[in-house]
Backbone bond lengths (Angstrom), bond angles and torsions (degrees), N, CA, C in turn:
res aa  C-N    CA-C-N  psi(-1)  N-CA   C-N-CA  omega(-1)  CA-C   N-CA-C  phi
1 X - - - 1.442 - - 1.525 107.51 -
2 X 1.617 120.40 136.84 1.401 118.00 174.64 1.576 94.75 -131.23
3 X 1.522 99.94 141.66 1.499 121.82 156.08 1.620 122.96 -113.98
4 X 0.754 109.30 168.28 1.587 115.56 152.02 1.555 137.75 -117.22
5 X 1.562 132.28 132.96 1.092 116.50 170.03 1.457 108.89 -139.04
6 X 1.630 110.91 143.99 1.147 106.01 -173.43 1.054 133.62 51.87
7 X 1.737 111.70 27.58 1.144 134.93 163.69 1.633 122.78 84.53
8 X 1.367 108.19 2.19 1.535 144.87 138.71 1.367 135.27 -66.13
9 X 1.809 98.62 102.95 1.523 109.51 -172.49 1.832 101.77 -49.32
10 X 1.069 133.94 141.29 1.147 134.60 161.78 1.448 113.65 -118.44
11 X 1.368 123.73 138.22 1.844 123.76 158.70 1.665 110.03 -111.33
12 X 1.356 80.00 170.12 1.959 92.54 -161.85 1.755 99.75 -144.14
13 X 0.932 118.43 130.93 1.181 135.54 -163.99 1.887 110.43 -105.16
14 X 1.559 111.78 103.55 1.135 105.96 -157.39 1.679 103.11 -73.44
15 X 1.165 112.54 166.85 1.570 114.50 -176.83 1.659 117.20 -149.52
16 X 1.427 110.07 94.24 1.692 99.87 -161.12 1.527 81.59 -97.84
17 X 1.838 80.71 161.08 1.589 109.89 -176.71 1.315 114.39 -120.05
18 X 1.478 118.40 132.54 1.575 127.34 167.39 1.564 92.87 -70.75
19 X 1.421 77.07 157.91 1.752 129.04 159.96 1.817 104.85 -36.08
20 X 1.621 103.06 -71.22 1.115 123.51 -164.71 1.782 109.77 -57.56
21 X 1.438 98.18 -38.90 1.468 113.43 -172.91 1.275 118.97 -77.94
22 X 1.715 126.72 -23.17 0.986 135.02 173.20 1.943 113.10 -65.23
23 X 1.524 88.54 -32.66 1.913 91.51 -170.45 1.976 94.13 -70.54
24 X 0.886 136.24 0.68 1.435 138.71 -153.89 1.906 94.30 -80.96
25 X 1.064 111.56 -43.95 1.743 100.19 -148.81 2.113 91.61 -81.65
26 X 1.331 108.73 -38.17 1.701 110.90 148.97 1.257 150.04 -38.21
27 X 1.455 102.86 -41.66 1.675 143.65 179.65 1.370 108.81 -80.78
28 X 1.434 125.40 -51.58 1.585 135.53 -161.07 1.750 101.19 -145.49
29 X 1.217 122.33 3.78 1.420 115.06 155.63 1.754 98.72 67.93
30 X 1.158 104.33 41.11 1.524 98.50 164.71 1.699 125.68 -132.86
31 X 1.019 109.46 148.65 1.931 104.77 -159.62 1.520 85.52 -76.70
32 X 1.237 122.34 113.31 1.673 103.84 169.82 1.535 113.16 -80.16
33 X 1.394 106.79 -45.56 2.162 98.45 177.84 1.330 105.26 -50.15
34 X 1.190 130.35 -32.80 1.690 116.72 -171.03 1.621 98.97 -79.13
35 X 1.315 142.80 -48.99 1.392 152.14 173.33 1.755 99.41 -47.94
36 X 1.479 109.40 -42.55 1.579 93.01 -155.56 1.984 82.66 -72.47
37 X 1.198 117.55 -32.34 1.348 97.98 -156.44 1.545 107.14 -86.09
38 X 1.207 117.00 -17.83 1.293 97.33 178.06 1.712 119.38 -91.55
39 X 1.590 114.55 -6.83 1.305 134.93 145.16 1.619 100.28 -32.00
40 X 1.306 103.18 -78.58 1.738 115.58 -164.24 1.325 114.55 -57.11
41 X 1.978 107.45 -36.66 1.434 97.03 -173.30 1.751 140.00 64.75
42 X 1.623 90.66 9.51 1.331 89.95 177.87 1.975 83.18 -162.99
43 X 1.731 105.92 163.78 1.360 106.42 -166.40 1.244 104.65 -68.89
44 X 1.755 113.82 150.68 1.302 129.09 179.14 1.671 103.63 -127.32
45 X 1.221 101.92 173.62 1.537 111.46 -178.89 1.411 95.56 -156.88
46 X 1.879 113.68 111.71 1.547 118.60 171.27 1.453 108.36 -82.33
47 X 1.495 100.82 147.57 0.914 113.16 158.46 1.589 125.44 -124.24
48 X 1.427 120.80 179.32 0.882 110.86 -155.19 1.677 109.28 -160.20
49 X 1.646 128.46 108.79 1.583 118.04 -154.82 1.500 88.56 -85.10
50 X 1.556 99.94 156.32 1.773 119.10 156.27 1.457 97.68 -41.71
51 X 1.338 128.64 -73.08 1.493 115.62 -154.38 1.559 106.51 -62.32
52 X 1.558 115.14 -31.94 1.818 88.91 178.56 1.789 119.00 -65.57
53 X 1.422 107.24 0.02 1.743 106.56 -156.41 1.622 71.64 -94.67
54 X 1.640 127.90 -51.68 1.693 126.84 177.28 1.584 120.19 -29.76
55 X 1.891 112.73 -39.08 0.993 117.93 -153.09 1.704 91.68 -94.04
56 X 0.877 125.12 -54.70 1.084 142.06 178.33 1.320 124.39 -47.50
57 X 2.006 118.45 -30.81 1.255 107.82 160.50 1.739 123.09 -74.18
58 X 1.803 97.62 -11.76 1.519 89.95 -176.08 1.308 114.61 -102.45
59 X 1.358 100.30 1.12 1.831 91.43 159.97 1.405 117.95 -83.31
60 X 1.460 93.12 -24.14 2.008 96.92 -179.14 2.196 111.05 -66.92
61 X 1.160 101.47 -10.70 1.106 121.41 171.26 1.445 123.82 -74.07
62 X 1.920 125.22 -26.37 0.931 123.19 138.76 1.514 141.90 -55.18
63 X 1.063 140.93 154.49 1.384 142.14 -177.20 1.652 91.30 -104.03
64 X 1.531 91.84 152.40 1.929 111.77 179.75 1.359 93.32 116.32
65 X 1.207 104.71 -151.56 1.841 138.56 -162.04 1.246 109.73 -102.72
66 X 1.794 115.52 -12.20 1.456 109.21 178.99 1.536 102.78 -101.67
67 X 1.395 120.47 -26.97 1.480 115.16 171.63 1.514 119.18 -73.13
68 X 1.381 105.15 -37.19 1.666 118.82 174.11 1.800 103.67 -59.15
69 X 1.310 122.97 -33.15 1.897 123.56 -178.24 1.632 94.18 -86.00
70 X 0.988 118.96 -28.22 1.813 109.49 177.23 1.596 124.04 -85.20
71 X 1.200 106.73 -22.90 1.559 121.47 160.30 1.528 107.94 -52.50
72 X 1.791 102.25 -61.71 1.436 114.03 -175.32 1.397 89.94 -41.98
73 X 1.181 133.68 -90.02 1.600 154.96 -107.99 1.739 86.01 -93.77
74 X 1.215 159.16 -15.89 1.380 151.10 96.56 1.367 105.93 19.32
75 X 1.809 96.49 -84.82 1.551 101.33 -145.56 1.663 94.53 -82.57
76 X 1.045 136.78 -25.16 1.787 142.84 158.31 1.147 98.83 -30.59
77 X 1.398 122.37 -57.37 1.805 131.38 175.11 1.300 114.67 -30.56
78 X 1.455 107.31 -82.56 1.066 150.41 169.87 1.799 99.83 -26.75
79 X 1.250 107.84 -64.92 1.759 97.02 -163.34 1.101 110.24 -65.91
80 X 1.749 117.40 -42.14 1.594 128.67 179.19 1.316 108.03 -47.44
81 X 1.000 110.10 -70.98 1.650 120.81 169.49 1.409 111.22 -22.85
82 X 1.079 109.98 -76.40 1.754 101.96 169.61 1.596 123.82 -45.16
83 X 1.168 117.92 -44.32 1.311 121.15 170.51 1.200 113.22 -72.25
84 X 1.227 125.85 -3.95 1.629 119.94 172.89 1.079 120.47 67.43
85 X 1.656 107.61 26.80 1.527 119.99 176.79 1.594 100.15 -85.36
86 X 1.298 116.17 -41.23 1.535 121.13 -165.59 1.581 110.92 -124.04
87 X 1.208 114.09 145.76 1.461 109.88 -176.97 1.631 98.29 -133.04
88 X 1.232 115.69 132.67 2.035 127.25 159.12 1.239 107.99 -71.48
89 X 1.526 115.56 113.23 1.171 129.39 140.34 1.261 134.69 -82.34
90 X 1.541 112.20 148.50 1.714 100.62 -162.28 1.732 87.87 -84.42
91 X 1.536 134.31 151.55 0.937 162.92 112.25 1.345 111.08 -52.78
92 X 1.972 96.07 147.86 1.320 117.73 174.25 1.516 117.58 -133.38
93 X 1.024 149.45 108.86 1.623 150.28 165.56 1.927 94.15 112.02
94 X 1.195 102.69 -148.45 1.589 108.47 -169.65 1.756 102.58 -70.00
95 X 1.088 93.07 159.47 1.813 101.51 -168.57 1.926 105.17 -83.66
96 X 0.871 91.59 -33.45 1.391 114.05 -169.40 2.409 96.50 -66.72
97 X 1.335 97.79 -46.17 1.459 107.40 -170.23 1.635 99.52 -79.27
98 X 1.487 119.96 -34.29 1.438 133.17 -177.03 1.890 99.75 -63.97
99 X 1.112 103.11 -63.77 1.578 100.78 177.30 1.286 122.01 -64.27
100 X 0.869 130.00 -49.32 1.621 138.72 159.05 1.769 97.41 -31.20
101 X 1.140 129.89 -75.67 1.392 132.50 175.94 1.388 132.15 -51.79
102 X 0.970 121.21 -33.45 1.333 131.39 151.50 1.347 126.28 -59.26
103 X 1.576 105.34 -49.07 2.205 112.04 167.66 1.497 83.80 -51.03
104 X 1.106 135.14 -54.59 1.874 121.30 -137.16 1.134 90.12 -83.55
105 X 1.461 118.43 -54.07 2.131 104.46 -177.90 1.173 115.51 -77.22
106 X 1.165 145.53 9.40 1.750 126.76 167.70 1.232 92.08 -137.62
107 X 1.637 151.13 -5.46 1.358 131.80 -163.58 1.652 128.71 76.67
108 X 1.230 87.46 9.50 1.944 88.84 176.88 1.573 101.47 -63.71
109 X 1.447 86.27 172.83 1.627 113.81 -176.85 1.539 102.13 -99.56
110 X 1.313 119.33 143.67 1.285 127.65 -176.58 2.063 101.51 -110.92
111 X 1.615 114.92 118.13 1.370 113.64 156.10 1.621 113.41 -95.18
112 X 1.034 91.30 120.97 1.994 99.99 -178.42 1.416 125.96 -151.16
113 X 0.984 130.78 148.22 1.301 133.95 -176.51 1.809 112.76 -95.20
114 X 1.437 80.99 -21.53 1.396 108.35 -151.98 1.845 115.60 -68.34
115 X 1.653 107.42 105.57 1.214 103.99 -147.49 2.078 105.85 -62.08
116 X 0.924 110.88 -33.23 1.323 116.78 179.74 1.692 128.96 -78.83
117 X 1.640 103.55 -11.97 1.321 128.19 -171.05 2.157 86.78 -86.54
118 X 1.364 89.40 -33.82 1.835 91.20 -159.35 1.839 114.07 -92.16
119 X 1.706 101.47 6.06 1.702 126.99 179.22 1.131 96.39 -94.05
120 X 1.342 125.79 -53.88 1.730 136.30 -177.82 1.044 106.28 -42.59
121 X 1.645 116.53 -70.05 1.333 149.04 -155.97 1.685 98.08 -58.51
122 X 1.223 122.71 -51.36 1.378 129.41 -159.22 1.727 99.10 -81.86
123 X 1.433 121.80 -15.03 1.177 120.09 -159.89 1.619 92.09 -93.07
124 X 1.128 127.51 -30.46 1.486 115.28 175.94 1.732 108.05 -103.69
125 X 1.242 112.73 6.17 1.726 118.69 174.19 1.445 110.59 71.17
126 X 0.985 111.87 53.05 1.064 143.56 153.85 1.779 112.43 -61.06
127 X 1.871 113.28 125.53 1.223 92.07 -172.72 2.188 90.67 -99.44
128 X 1.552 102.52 158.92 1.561 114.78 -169.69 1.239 111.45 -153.28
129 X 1.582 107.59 132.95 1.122 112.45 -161.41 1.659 108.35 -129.94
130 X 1.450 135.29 124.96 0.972 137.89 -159.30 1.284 137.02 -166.65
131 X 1.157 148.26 148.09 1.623 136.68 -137.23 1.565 102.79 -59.44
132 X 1.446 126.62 130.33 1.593 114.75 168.04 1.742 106.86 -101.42
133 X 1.485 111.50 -11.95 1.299 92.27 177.10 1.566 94.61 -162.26
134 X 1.710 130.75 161.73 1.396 113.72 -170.31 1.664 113.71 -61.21
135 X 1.265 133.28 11.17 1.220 140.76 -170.22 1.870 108.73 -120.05
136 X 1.357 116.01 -15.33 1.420 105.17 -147.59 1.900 100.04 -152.44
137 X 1.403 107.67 122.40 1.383 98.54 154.88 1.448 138.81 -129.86
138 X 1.366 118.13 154.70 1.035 106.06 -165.02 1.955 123.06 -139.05
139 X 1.228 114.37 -172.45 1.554 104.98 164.74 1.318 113.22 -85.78
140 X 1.682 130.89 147.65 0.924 141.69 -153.62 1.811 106.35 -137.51
């Protein structure tokens, strides 16, 4: 993605988010958009598929600590979105195959927990970024 400001070409480095990764800043109390960007150090733009916002309302549908982190990760949506930090894209087929395809055709960054999402990912070099410890995340 390129913008301009102030008459300065700018690029932005897209960055889609799992399911799994969204329950994180609820789960372990950490801001992940502020971490991923100052990780990256250079501008990003999240994104975010229909099916993780799908997956995510029906976990918020459970009762406990895993529906209470999917509520969060909703309204996390929700604010970015307004701020025009994050934008929903519609997804098509499994979420997991949608993101994977998208890193490989434009070069986005993959956030995931997801141990098999992050085997794929590494097999075409794919860059991925994901909890390294319950306190800390990182590129992998």
């Amino acid at each position: 993605m390129v913008y301009q400001v102030d008459g300065a070409i700018m690029s932005v480095q897209d960055v889609i988010l799992d399911t799994n990764f969204l329950l994180v800043p609820f789960q372990y109390r950490i801001d992940v958009l502020s971490e991923i960007e100052r990780l990256l150090d250079f501008r990003v733009h999240f994104i975010v598929p229909t099916g993780v916002i799908a997956e995510l309302k029906k976990i918020s549908k459970v009762s406990g600590s895993q529906g209470m982190a999917a509520k969060f990760a909703l309204k996390l949506v929700d604010a970015n979105q307004l701020a025009h930090k994050l934008s929903v894209h519609h997804s098509i087929g499994g979420v997991d195959d949608w993101i994977f395809h998208l890193a490989h055709s434009k070069g986005a960054i993959i956030c995931t927990n997801d141990v098999e999402l992050k085997k794929r990912a590494k097999r075409i070099g794919a860059k991925i970024i994901s909890m390294k410890s319950r306190s800390k995340i990182g590129v992998v």
